[in-house]
TIRO-2110 file (N, C-alpha, C; in Angstrom, 1 decimal):
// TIRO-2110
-80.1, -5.1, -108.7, N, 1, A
-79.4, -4.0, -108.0, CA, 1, A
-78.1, -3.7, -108.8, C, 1, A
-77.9, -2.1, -108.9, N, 2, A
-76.7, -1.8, -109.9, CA, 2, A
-75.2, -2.0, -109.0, C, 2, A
-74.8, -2.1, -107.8, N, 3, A
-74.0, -2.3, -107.2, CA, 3, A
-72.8, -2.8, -107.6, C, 3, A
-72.6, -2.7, -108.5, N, 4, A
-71.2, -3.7, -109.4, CA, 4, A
-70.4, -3.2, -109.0, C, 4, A
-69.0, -4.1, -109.3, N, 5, A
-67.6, -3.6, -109.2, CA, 5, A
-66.5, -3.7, -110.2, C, 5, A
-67.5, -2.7, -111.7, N, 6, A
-66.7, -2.7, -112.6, CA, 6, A
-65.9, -1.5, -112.5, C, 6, A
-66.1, -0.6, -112.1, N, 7, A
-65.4, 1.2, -112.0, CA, 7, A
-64.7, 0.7, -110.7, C, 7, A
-64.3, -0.1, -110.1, N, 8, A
-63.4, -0.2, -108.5, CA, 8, A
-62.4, -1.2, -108.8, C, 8, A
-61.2, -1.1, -108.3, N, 9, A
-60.6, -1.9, -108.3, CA, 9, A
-60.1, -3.5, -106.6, C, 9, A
-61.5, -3.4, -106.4, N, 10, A
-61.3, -3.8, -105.0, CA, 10, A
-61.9, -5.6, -105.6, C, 10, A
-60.9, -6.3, -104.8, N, 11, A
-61.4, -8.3, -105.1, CA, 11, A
-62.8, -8.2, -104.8, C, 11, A
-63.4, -9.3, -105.5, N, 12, A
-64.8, -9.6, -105.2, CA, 12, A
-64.7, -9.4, -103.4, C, 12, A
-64.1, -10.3, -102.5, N, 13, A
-64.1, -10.4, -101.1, CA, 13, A
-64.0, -9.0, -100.3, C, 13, A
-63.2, -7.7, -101.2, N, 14, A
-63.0, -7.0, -100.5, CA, 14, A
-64.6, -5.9, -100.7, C, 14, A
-64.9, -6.0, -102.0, N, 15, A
-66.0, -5.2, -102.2, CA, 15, A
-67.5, -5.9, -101.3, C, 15, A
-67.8, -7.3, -101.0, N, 16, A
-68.7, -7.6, -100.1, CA, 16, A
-68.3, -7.5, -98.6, C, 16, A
-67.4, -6.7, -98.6, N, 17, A
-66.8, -6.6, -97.6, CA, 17, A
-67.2, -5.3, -97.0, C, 17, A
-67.0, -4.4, -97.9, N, 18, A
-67.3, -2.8, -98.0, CA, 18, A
-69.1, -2.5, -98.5, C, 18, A
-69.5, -3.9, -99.0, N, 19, A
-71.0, -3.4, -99.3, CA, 19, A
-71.4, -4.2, -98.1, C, 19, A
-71.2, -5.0, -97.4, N, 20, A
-72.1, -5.4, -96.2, CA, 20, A
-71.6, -4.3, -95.3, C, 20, A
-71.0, -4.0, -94.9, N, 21, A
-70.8, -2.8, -94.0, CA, 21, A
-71.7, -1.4, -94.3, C, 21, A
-71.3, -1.2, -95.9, N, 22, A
-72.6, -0.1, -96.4, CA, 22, A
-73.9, -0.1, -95.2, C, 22, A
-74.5, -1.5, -95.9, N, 23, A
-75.6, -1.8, -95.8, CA, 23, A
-75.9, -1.8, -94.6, C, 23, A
-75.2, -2.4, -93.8, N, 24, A
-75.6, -2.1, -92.2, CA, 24, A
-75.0, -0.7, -92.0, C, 24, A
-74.7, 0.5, -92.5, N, 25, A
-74.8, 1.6, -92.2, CA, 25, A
-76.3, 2.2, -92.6, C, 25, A
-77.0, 1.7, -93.8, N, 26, A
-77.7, 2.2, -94.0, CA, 26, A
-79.2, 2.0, -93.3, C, 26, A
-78.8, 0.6, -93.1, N, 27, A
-80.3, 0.1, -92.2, CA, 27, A
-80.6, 0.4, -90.7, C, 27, A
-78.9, 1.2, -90.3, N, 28, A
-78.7, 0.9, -88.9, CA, 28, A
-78.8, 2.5, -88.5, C, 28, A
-78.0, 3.0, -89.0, N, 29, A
-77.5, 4.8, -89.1, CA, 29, A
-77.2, 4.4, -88.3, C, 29, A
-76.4, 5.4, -86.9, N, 30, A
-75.4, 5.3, -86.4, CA, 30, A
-75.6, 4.3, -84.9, C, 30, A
-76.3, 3.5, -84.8, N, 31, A
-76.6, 2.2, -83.8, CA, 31, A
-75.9, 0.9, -84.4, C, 31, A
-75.8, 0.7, -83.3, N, 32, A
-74.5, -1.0, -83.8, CA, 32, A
-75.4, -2.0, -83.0, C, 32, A
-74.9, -2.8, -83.9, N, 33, A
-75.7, -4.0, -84.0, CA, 33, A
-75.4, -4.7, -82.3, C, 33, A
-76.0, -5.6, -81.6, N, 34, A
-76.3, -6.2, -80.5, CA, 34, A
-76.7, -7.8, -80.8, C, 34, A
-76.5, -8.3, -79.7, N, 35, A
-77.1, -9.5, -79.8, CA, 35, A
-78.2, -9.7, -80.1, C, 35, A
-78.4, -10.6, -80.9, N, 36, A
-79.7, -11.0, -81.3, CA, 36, A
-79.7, -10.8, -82.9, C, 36, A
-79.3, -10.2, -83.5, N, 37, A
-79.3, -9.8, -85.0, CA, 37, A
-78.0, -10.0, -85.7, C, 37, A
-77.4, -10.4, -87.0, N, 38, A
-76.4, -10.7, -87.4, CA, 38, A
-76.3, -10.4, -88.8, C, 38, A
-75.7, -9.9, -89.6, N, 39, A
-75.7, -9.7, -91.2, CA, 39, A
-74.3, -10.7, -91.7, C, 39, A
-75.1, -11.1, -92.4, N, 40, A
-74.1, -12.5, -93.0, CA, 40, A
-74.4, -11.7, -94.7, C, 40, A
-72.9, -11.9, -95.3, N, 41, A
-73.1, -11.9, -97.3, CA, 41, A
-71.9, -13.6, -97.7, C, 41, A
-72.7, -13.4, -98.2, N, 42, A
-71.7, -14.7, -99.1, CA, 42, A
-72.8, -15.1, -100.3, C, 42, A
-72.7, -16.1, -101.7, N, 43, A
-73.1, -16.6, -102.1, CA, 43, A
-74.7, -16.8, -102.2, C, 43, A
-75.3, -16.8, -103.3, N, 44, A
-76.7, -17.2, -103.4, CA, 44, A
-76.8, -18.3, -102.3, C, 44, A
-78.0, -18.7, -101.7, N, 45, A
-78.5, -19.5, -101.3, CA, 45, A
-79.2, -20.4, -102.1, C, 45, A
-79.1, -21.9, -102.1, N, 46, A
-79.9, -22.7, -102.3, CA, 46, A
-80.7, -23.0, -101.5, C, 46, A
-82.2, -24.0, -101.7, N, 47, A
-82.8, -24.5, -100.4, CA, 47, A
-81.9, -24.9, -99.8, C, 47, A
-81.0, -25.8, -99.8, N, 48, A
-80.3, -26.6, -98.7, CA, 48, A
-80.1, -25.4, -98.1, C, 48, A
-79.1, -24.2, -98.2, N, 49, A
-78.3, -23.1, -97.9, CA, 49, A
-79.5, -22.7, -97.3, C, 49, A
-80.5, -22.5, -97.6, N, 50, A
-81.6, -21.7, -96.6, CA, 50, A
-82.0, -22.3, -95.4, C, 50, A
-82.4, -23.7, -95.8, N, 51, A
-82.7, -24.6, -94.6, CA, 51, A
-82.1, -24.9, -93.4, C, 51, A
-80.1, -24.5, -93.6, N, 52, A
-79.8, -25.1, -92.8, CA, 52, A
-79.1, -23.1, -92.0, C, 52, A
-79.1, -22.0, -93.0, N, 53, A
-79.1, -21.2, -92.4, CA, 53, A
-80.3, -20.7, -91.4, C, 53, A
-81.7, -21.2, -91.9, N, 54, A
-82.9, -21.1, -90.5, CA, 54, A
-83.0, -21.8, -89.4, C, 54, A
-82.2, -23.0, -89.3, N, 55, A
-81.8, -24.0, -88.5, CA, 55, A
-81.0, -23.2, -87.2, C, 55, A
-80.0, -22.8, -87.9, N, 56, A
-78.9, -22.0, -87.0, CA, 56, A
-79.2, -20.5, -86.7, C, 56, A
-80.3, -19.5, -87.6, N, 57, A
-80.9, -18.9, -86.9, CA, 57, A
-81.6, -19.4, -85.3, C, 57, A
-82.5, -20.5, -86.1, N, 58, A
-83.2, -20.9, -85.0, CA, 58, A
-83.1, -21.6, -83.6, C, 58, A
-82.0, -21.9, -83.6, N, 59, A
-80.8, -22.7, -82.8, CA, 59, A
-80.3, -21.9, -81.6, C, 59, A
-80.1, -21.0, -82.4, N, 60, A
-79.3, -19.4, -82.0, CA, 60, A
-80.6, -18.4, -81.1, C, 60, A
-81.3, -18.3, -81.7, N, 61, A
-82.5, -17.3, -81.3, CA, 61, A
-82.0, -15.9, -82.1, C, 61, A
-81.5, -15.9, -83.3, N, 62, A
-80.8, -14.7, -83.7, CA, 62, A
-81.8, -14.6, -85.0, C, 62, A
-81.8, -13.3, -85.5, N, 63, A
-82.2, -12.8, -86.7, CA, 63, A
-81.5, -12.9, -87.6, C, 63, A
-81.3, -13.1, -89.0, N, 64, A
-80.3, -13.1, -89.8, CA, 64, A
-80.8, -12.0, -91.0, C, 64, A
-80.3, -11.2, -91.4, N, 65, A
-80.1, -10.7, -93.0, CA, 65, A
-79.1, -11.2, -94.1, C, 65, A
-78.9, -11.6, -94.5, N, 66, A
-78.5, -12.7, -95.4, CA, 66, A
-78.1, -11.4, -96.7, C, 66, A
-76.9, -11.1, -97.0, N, 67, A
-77.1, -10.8, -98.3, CA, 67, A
-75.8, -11.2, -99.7, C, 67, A
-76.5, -11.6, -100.6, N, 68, A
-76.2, -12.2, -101.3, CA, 68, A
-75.7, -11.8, -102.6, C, 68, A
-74.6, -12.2, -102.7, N, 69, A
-73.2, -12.0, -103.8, CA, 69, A
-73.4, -12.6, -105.3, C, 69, A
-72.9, -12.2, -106.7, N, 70, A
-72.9, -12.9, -107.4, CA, 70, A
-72.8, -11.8, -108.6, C, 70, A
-72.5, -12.7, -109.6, N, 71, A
-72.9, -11.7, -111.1, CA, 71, A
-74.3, -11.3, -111.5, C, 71, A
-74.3, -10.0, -111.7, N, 72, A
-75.4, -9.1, -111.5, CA, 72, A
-76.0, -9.3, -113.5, C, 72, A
-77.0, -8.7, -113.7, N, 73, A
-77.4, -8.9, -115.4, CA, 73, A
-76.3, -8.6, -116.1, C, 73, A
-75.4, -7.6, -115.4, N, 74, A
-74.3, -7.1, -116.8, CA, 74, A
-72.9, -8.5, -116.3, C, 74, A
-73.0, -9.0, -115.8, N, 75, A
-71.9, -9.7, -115.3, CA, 75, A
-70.9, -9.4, -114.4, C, 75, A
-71.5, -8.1, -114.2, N, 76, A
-70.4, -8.1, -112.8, CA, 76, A
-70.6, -8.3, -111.4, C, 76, A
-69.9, -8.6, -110.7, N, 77, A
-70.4, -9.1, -109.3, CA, 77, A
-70.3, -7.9, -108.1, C, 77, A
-71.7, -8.1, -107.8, N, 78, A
-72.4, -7.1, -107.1, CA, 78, A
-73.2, -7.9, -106.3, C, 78, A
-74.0, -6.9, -105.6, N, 79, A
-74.8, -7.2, -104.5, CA, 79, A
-76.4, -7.8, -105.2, C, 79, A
-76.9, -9.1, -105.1, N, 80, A
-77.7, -9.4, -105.9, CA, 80, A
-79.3, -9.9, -105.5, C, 80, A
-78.8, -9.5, -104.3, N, 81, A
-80.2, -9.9, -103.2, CA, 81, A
-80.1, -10.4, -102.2, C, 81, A
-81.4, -10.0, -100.8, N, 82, A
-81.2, -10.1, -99.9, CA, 82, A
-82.2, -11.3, -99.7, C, 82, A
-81.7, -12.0, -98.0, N, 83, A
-83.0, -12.9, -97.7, CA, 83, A
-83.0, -12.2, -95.9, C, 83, A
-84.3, -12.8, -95.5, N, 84, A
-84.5, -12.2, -94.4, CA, 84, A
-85.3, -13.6, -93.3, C, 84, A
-84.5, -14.1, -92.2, N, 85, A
-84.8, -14.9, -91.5, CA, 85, A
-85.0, -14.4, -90.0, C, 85, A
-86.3, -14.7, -89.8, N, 86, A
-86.9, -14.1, -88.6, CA, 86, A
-87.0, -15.0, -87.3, C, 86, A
-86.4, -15.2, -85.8, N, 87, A
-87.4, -16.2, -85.4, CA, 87, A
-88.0, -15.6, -84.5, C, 87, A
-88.9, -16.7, -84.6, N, 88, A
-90.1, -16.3, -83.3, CA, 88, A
-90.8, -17.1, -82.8, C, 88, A
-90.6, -17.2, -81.8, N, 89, A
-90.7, -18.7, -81.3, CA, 89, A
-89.7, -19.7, -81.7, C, 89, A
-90.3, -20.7, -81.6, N, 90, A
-90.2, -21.9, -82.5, CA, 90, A
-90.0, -21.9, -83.9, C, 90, A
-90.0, -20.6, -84.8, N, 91, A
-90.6, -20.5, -86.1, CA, 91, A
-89.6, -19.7, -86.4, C, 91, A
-89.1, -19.8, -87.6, N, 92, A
-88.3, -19.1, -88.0, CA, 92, A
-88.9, -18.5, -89.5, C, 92, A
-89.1, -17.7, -89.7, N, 93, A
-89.9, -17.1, -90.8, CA, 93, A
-88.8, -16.3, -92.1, C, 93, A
-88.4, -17.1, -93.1, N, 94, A
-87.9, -16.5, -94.5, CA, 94, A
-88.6, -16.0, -95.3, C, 94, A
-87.9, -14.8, -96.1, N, 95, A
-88.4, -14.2, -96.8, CA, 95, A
-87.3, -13.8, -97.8, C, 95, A
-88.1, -14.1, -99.2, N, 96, A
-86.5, -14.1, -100.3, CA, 96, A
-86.6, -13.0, -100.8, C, 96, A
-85.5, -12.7, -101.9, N, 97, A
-85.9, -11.7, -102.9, CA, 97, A
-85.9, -10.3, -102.2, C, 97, A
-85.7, -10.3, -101.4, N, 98, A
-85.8, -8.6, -100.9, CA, 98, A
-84.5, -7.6, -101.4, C, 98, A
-85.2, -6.4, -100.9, N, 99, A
-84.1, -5.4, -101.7, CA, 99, A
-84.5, -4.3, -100.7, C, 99, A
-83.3, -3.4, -100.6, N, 100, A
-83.1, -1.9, -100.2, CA, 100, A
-84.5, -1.1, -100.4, C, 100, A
-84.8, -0.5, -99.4, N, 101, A
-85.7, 0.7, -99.8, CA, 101, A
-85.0, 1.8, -99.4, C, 101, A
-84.9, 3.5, -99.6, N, 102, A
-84.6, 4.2, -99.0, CA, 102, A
-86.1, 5.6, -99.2, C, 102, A
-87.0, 5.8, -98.6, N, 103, A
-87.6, 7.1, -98.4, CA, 103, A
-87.0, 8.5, -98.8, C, 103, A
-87.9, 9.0, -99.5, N, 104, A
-87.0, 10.6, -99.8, CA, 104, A
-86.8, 11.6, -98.8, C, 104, A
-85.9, 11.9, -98.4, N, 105, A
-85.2, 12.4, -97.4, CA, 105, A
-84.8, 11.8, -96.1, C, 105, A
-85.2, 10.4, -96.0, N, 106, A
-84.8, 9.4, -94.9, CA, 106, A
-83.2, 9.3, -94.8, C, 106, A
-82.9, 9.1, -93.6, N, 107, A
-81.4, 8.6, -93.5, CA, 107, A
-81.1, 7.2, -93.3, C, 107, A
-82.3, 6.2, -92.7, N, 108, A
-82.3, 5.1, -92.8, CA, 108, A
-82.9, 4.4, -94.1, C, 108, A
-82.5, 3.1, -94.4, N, 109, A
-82.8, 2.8, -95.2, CA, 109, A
-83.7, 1.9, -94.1, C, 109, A
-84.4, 0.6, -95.2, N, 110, A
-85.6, -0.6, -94.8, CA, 110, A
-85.1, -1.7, -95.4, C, 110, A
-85.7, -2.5, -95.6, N, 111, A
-85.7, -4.0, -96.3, CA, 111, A
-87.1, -3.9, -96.5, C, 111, A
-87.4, -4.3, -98.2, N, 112, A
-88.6, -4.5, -98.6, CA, 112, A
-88.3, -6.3, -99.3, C, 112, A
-89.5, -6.5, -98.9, N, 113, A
-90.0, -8.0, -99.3, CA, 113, A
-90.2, -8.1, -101.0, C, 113, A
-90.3, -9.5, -101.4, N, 114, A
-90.5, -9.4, -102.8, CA, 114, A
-92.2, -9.0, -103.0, C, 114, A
-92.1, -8.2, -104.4, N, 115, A
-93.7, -8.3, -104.8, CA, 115, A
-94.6, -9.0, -104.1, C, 115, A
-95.8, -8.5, -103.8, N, 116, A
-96.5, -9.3, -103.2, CA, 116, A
-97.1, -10.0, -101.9, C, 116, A
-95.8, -9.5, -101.1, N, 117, A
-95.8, -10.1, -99.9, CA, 117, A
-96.0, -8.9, -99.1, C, 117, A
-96.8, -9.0, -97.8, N, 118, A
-96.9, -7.9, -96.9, CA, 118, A
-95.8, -7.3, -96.2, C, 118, A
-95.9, -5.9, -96.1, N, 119, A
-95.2, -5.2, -95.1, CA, 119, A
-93.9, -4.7, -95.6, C, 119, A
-92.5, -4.9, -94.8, N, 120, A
-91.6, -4.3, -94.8, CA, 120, A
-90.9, -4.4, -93.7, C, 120, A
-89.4, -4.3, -93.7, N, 121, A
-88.6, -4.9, -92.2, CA, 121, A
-87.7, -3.7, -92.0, C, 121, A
-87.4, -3.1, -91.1, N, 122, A
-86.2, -2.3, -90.5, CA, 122, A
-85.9, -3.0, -89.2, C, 122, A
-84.3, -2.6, -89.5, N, 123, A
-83.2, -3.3, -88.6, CA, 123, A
-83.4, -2.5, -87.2, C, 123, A
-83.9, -3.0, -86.1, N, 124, A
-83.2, -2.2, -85.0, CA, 124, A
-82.0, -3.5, -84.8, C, 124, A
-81.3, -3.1, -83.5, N, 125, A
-79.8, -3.3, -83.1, CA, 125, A
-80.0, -4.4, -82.9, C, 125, A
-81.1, -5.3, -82.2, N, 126, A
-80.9, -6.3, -81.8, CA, 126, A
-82.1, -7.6, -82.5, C, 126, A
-82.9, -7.4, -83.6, N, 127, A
-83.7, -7.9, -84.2, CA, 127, A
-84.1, -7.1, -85.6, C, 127, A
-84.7, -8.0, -85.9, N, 128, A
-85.6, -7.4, -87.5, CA, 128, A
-86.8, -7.2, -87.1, C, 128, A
-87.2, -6.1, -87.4, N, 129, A
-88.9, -5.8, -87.1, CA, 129, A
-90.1, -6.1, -88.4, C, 129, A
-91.1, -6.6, -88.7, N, 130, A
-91.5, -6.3, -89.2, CA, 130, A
-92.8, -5.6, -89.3, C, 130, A
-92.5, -4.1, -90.2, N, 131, A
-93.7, -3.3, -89.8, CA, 131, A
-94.7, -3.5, -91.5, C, 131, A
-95.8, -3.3, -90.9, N, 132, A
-97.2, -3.7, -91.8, CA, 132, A
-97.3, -2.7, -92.9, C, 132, A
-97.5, -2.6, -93.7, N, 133, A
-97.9, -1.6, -95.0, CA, 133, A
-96.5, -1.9, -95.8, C, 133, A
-96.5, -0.9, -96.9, N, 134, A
-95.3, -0.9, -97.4, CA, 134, A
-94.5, 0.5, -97.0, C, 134, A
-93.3, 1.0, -97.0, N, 135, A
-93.0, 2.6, -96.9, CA, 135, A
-93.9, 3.6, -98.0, C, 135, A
-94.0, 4.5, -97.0, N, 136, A
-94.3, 5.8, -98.2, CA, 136, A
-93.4, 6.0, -99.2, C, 136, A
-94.5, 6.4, -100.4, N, 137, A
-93.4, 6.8, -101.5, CA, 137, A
-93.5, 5.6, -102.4, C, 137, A
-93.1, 6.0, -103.4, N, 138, A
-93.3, 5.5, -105.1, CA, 138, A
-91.7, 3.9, -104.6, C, 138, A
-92.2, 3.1, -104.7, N, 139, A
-91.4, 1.7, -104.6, CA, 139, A
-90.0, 1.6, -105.7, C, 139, A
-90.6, 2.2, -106.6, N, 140, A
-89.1, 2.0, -107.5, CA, 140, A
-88.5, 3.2, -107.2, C, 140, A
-88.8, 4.3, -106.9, N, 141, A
-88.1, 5.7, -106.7, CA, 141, A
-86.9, 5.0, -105.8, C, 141, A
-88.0, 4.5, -104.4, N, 142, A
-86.8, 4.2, -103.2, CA, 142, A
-85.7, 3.1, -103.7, C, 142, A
-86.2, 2.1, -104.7, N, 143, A
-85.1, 1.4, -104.2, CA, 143, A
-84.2, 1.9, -105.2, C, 143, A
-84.2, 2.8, -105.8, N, 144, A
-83.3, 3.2, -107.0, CA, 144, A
-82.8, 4.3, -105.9, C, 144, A
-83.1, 5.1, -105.4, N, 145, A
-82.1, 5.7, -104.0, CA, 145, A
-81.2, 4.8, -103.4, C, 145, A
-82.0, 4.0, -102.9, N, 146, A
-81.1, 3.3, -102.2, CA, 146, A
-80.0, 2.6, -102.6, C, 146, A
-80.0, 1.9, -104.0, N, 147, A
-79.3, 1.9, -104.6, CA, 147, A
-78.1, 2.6, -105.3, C, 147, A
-78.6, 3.6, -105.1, N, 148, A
-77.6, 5.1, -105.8, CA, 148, A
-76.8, 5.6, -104.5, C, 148, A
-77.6, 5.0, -103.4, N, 149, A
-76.7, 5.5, -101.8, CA, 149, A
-75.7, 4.6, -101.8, C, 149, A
-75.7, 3.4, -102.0, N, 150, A
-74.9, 1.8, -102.0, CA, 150, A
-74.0, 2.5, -102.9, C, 150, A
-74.1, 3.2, -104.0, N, 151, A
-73.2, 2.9, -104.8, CA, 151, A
-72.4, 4.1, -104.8, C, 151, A
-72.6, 5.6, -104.1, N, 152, A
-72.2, 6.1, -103.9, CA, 152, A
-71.0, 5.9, -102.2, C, 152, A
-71.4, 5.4, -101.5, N, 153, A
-70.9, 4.7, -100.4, CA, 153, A
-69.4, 4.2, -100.8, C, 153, A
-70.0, 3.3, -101.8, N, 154, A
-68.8, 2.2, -102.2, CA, 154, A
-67.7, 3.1, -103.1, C, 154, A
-68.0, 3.9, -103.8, N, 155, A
-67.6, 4.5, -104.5, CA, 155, A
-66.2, 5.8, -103.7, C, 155, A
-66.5, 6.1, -102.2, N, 156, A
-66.2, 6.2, -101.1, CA, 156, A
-64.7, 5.9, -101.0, C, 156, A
-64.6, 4.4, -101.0, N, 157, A
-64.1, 3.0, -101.0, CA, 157, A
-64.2, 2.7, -99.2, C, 157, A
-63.2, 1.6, -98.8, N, 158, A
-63.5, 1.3, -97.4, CA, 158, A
-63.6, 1.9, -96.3, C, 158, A
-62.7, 2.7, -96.2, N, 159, A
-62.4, 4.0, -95.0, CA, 159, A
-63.9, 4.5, -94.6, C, 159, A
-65.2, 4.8, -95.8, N, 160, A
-66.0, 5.4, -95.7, CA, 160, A
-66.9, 4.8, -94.6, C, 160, A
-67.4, 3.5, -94.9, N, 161, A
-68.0, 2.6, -94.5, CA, 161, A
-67.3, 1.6, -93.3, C, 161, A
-65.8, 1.9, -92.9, N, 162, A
-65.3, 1.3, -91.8, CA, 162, A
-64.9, 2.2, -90.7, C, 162, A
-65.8, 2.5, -89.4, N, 163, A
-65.5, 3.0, -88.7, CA, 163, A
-65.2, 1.9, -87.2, C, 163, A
-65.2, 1.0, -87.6, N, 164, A
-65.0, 0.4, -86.5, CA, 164, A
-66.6, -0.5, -85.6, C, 164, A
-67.9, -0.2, -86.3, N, 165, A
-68.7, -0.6, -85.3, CA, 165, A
-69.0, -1.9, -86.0, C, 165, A
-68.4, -2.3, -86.7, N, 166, A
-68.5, -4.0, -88.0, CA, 166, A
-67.5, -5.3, -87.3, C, 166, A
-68.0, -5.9, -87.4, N, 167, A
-66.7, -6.7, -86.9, CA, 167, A
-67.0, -8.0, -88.5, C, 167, A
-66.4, -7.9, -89.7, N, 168, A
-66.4, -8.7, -90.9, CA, 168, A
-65.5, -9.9, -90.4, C, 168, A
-66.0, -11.0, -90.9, N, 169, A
-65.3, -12.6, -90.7, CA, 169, A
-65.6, -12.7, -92.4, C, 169, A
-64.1, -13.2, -93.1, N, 170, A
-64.2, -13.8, -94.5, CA, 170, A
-64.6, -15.6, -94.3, C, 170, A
-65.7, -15.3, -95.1, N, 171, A
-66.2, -16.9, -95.4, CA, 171, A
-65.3, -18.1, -95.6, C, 171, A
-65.6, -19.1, -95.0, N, 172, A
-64.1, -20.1, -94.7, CA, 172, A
-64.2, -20.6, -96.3, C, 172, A
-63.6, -20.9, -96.8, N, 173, A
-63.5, -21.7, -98.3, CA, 173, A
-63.8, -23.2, -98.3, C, 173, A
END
């Protein structure tokens, strides 16, 4: 994902700040999130970090989108991947590696799975859905849209992306 924050002058904290809010503008359009669903960014996950974030999904009964911070191929730090924790039931279902879709002429964006794996997820308010097939349309087109929406968004700066329906907690140290 090109999402860097070499052209901005905003701290790493403030720009994951302003790209998680993007991003739930873009998966959400103008619906705010509800119980049941939650968007967390901080740091790559390790197993441990996954294991014990499915736990507290699962604990919770909540959905998680997970997205994740770090130095991008050029070294700057950007948005570098999503994970996606589902429960159901008893089961909590992860999926790594995911990235932004956006459709041509869509206003919502999606969450697509890594290579290989079925389907595709859009956010409603209060859960992750997962719908079957992949979106229409050429797969690198969209996520290079959507990527180019992120980065135009940010480019914005915060005002753009903070209208008040986010409520951001910075990660305790």
């Amino acid at each position: 994902m090109k999402q860097g924050s070499n052209t901005m002058t905003m701290t790493n904290d403030a720009f994951e700040t302003a790209c998680t809010k993007a991003v739930a503008r873009l998966l959400l359009g103008n619906r705010r999130l509800k119980e049941g669903i939650v968007l967390t960014g901080g740091n790559r996950l390790d197993l441990d970090g996954k294991v014990r974030l499915a736990r507290q999904a699962r604990a919770s009964d909540t959905d998680v989108l997970h997205l994740e911070y770090g130095a991008d191929d050029d070294g700057r730090h950007g948005l570098t991947g999503m994970i996606v924790f589902m429960v159901r039931g008893d089961i909590c279902h992860i999926q790594t590696q995911c990235r932004l879709f956006l459709a041509k002429g869509s206003t919502r964006g999606v969450v697509l799975p890594q290579p290989g794996a079925r389907g595709h997820y859009r956010l409603a308010p209060d859960e992750i859905l997962h719908i079957d097939g992949k979106p229409a349309g050429d797969v690198s087109d969209g996520m290079a849209r959507a990527d180019a929406w992120l980065a135009r968004q940010l480019a914005l700066g915060n005002d753009a992306a903070d209208d008040g329906r986010y409520q951001v907690w910075s990660q305790a140290a």
